[in-house]
Every structure is written in structure tokens, then in C-alpha cells.
N, C-alpha and C positions, 0 to 999 in steps of 0.2 A: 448603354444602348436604350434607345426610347421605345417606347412599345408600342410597336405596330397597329393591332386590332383597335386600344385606343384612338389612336390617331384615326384612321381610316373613318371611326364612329364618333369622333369628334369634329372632323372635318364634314363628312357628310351630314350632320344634325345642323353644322350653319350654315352648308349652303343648302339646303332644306331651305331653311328657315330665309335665305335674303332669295332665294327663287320665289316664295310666297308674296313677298314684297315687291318684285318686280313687274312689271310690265312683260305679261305673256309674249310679244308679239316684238319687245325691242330689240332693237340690233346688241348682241354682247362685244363692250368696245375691243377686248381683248382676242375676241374669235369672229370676227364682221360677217365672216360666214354663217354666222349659226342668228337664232331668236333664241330670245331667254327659254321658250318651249323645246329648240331644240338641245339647248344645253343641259335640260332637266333631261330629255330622252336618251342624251348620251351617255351620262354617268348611270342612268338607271340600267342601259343596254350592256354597259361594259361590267357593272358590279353582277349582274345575272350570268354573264357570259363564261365571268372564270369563277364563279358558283357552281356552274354545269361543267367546266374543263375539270374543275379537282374534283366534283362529285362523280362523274363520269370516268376518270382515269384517263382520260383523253390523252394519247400518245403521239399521236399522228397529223398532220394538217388534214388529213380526209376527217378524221373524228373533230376536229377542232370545225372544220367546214360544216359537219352536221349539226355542229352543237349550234350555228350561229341560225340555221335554219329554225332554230326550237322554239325563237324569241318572243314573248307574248308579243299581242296587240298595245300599240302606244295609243297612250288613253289623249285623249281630247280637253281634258281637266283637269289644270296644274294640280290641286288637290286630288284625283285619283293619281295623279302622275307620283305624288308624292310620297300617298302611299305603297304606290308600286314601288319605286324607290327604295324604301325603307325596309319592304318585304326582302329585295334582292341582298341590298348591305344584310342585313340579316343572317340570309344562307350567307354571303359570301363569307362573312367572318365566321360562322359556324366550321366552314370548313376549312379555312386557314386553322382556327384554333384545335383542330386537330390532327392535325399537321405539321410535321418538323420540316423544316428549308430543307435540308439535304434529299427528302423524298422527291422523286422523279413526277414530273408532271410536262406538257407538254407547251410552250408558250412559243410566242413570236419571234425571241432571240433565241436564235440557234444553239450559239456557243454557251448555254443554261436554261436547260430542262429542267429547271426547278421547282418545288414551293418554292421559298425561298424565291427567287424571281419575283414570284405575282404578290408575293408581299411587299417587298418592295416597292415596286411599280406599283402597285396600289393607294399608299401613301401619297404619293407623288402627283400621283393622279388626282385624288381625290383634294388635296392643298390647291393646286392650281387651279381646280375646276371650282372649287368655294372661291379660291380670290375672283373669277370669271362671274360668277354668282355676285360676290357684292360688287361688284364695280358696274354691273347692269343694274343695281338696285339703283345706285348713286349712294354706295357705302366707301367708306374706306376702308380698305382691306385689315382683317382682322390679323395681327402681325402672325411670322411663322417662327414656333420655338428655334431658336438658333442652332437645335444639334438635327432637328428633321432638315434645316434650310441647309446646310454644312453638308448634308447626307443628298440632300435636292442636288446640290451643285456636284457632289460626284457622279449623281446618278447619269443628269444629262451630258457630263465628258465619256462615261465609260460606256455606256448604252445607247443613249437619244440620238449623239453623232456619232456613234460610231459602229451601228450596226449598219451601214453598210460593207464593212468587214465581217459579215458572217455570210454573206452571199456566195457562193463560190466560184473564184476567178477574177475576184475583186481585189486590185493591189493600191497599198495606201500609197502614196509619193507624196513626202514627206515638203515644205518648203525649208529654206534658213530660218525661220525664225521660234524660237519658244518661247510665251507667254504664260506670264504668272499672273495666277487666279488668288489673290491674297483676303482671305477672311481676315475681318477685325476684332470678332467676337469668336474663335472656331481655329482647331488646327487639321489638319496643316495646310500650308498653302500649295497649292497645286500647280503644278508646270502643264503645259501642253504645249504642242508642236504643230499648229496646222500643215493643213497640207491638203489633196485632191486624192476622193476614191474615184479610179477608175476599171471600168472593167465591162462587161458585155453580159446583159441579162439573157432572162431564159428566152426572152421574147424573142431575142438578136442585137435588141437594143443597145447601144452603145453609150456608156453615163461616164462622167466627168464634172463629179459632185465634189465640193466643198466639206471637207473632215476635220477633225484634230483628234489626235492621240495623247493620252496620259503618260508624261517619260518623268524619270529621278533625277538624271546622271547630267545636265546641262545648264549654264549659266542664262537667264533671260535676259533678252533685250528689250522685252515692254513688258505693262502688266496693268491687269484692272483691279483695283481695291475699293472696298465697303464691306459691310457687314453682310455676315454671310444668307440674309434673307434679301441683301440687295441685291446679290450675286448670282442666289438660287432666282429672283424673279425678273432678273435679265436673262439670263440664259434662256429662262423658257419662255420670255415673249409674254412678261407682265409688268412690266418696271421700265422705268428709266435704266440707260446706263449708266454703270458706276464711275467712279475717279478713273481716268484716264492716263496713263505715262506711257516713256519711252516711242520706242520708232514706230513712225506711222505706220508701216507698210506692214507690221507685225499686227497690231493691234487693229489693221484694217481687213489682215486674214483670219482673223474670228469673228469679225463684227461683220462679215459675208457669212459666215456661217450660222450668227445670232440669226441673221435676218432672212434664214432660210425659215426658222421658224419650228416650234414644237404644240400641236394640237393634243 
């Protein structure tokens, strides 16, 4: 297993370093919503954020609510931005590294109250956000180790799509089809089952969102293959997609799902 704090301090040091390169004020091709300043604010807001959830013991979404209220002021100066930045990775891996996963913490998926969770998610976070980083520089993405990229592509089937299953009163309906997610470089290959979350928020709202679930037990009728950093940066909406097979109508209920999109 690759190690986390690493990674997290390896990814954030480049894209540090292509945010300084970039053009404060351009469009980032991969998040059209955001400018290269808002993409340095983001990672620096989310590394501080669960800096204060683990250092705080935050249990709760009210505690987790207050903690977002705490956030310094965004600096106006890619270089103070950066070093604000660097400050938060800082605490945040401080207090991962003393921290086992099994310790209870409080995070946005439900069904894992973990450490463990926001290390994770951390990783993951911080990989995409650096490729977002060089591709607004006008880099080419610095590649992703193939066992973090293997661990990318499980993370957005079991988490990214599929917490809307942790909502409650949310039921998956499953389609006919499961799709094989085939690494070339990475095991194993992953099966999913798209299919539709539906169910009724707290609002009253009524959703009828696009899913897939992780299954063992079934034969595929299509599937996408490449290496598994081509697979981890489709999924999350930085890559091309990968080799294409099998029935369209399968391969067409994940590629509505791709294209819902992961920030």
C-alpha cells in the first residue's frame, strides 16, 4: 500500500508549484467553473477544513458546520495563497499522521466515520486537483503512480457515485447491464452494475440520479480498458475515455454517469 501523507505532499508541492505558473485569472480547462485563483482557494479551504475536523474531534455535521465557519480570509496573492496552502497541508497531514483509520471522525459519507476516510479522499483529491493545476498552466499532466490511480478508480465507484446511497430512503434500481472497468497495469478488474438512485430528500425533493454499484458475482457485457491512470482520469472528469467494447446501451449507462462529473 502506497503511503498516503506522501502522496498528499507530493501532489500538493506540484501543484503549488504549476498554480505559480499559471495565469491567476484563467479559466481551469478541467473545472470551467473555477480560475486558476479559485482552484488554489479550493484545495487550500478543503486541506484546512479537515485539519480542524480531526483536530477538533468533530462528530457531528453541526460541529463540521462550525468548523467551515473558522476559514481564514482568501488572500488576494497567489504567493500568499500559497503559502496559506502549505500552512494547512501542513496541519492537515500532522494530524493524519497521528492518526489510525479505524479512529472515528466525522466526514461527508455517512456509511465511514473515519480517519481512514479523509485519507483517502485526500489523496484523491489532491492528484486531480494538481492534474487541474497543470493543465491550466498548459502542462502535461505529471503521470499518477499506477497503484494511487487503481486505488483513484475504486475510490470514485465505491464513494464518488455512490453516496447517494447513504442518504436515507434512497433505493438503487439496478439496470441489465454490468460493466468491466479493466486496468492494464493494476488488479483487479472491477465490475459495476449501473443503474438509477432514487428517493426523496429532506427538502421533499424528488431525485432520479444516475449510479453504479460495485458487484463480483456476474458475467459483463461491455467494458472500458487502459491503464489504470487512464481509467482513474476518466472517471473523474480529466482524461479522455478509454478503449471502448461491448453493448452500447451498457457502456452508455456509465458514460451518463461519467458525465455527471466529479469536482
Amino acid at each position: 500500500m502506497f503511503d498516503h501523507t506522501r502522496v498528499i505532499r507530493t501532489e500538493t508541492e506540484r501543484f503549488a508549484e504549476a498554480i505559480l505558473a499559471a495565469d491567476p485569472t484563467a479559466t481551469v480547462p478541467s473545472c470551467p467553473a473555477w480560475t486558476t485563483a479559485d482552484l488554489l482557494w479550493h484545495l487550500t479551504e478543503v486541506h484546512g477544513f479537515w485539519a480542524r475536523v480531526l483536530a477538533s474531534g468533530a462528530q457531528s455535521d453541526q460541529d463540521a458546520e462550525a468548523i467551515q465557519e473558522e476559514k481564514p480570509e482568501r488572500p488576494d496573492d497567489p504567493v500568499a495563497g500559497v503559502a496559506l496552502l502549505n500552512t494547512e497541508t501542513d496541519a492537515l497531514l500532522a494530524q493524519l499522521d497521528k492518526r489510525v483509520d479505524e479512529q472515528p471522525a466525522w466526514t461527508w459519507f455517512t456509511t465511514d466515520q473515519t480517519v481512514g476516510f479523509t485519507r483517502r479522499m485526500q489523496v484523491h483529491e489532491a492528484v486531480m486537483h494538481r492534474i487541474d493545476a497543470e493543465l491550466v498552466a498548459g502542462r502535461t499532466p505529471t503521470p499518477i503512480d499506477p497503484e494511487v490511480a487503481a486505488d483513484g478508480v475504486l475510490h470514485a465507484v465505491d464513494v464518488m457515485f455512490a453516496w447517494w446511497g447513504t442518504q436515507p430512503g434512497f433505493e438503487f434500481v439496478p439496470s441489465d447491464h454490468v460493466v468491466a472497468l479493466t486496468p492494464s497495469d493494476a488488479e483487479p478488474t472491477v465490475l459495476v452494475r449501473p443503474g438509477r438512485w432514487r428517493g426523496v430528500g429532506q427538502s421533499g425533493k424528488s431525485y432520479d440520479e444516475p449510479g453504479m454499484l460495485r458487484i463480483t458475482d456476474l458475467p459483463p457485457t461491455a467494458g472500458f480498458a487502459g491503464t489504470s491512470e487512464e481509467l482513474d482520469r476518466w472517471l473523474w472528469g480529466r482524461g479522455p475515455e478509454p478503449e471502448a467494447d461491448g453493448d452500447q446501451a451498457a457502456l452508455d449507462a456509465v458514460r451518463s454517469l461519467q458525465a455527471v462529473g466529479i469536482q
